[in-house]
C-alpha positions in Angstrom: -78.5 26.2 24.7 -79.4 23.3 22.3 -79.1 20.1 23.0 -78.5 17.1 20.7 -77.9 13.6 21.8 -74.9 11.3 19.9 -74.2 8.1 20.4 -70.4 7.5 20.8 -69.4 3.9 21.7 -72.2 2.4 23.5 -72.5 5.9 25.7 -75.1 9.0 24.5 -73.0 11.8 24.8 -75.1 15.5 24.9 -73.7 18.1 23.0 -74.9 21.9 23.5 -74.3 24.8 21.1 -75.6 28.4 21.7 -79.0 29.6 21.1 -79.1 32.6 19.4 -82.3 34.2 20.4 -83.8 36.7 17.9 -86.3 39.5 18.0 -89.5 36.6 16.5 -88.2 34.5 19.2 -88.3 37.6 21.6 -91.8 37.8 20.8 -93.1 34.7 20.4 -91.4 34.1 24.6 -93.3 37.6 25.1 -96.6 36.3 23.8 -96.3 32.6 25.3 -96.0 34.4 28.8 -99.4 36.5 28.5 -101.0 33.8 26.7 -99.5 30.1 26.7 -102.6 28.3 25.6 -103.2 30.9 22.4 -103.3 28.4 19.0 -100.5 28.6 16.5 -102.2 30.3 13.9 -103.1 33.1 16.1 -99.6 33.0 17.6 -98.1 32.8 14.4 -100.2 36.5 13.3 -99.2 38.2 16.4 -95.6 37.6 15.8 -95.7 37.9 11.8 -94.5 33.7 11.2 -96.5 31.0 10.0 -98.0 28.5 11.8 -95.5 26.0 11.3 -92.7 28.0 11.4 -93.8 29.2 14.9 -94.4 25.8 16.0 -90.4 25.0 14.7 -89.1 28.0 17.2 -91.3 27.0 20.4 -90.0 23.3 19.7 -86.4 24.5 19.2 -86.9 26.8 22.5 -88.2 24.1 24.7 -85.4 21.8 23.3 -83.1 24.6 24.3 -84.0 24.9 28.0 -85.2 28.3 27.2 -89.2 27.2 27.3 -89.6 25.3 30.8 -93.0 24.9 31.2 -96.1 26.1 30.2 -98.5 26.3 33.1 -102.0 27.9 34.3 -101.8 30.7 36.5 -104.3 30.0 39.2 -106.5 33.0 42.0 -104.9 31.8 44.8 -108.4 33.7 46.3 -110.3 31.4 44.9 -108.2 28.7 46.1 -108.7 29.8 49.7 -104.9 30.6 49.6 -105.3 34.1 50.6 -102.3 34.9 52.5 -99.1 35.2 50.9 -95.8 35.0 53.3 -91.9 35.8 53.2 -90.8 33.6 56.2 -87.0 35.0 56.7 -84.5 32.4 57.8 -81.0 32.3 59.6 -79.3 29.6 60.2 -75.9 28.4 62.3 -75.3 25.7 59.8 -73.6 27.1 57.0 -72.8 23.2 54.9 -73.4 21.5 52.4 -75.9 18.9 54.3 -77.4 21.6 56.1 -78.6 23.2 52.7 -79.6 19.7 51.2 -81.5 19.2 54.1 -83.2 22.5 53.7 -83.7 22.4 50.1 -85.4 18.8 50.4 -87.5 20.3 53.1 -88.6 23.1 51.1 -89.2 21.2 48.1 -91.6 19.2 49.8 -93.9 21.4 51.4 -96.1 22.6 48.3 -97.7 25.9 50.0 -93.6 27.3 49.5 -93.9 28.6 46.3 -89.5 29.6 46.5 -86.9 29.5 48.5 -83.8 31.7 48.3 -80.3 31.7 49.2 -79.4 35.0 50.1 -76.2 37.3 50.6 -76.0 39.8 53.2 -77.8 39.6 57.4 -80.7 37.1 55.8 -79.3 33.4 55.0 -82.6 32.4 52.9 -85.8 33.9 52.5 -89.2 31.6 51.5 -92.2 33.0 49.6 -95.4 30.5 50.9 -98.8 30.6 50.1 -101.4 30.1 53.1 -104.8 30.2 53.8 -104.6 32.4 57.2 -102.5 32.7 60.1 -103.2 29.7 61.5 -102.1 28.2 58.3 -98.6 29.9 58.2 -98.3 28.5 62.0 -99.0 24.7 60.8 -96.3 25.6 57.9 -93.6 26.9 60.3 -94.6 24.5 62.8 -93.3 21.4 60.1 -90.5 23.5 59.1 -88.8 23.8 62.3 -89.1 20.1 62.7 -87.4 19.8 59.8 -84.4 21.5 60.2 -82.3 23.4 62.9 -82.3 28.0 62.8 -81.3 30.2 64.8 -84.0 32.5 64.1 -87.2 32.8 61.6 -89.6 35.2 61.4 -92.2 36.6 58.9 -94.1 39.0 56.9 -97.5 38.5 55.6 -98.5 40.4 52.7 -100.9 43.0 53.0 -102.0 44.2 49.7 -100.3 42.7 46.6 -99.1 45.9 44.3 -97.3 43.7 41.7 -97.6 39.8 40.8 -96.2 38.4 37.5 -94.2 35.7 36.3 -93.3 37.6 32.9 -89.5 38.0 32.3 -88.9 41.3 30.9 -88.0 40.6 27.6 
């Protein structure tokens, strides 16, 4: 969706049409997920548009929404964040303060990467990033002061078969 801002009476008012997303833009989203930080004029020859005319379609896709972020994907080995976690939570609570409460909690804990509301026997399930064991114990430690369960238990990663943050396009 695009977005443009008017001014009626003294309020901005936002009005949002449609994106229509083509097969350039397809590819330019495609390309900007393997390689964010490639220059527009190498950008521009991989997905057969001029430089400026590429720049115009990234601008009008980050205007859009459809362009969040661009980012650096870091080796969480290298980081010392070897071990990844799904920490799988249940809870009584089942309102709407509950779930703020949770979703603040969450949000300020930086080694949780997500955290999912879920249908079916699971209520939410969190993806962390920890150094060790002892680590994930410090995390879940400071989570359950946070916040009433009934249960929470986890998994720990054991060899990583797939990792991406590509959309299939």
């Amino acid at each position: 969706m695009r977005r443009f801002q008017l001014i009626v009476g003294e309020f901005p008012v936002m009005i949002r049409f449609m994106l229509k997303i083509d097969d350039i833009d397809r590819r330019i989203l495609s390309e900007l997920q393997r390689h964010a930080d490639a220059p527009l004029e190498e950008l521009g020859r991989r997905v057969g548009l001029s430089r400026n005319a590429c720049w115009r379609r990234i601008k009008m896709l980050e205007e859009a929404g459809v362009i969040r972020a661009r980012v650096a994907l870091l080796d969480p080995g290298a980081l010392d964040l070897g071990l990844t976690v799904f920490i799988l939570v249940r809870t009584r609570s089942h309102n709407p303060d509950w779930l703020e409460a949770f979703a603040r909690a969450t949000r300020s804990m930086p080694e949780i990467l997500g955290a999912y509301r879920m249908t079916g026997d699971l209520d939410y399930l969190i993806r962390a990033r920890v150094k060790d064991v002892a680590a994930y114990d410090t995390l879940y430690r400071r989570l359950i002061s946070k916040l009433e369960m009934s249960d929470v238990s986890a998994s720990f990663v054991m060899e990583e078969l797939k990792e991406t943050t590509e959309l299939p396009l």
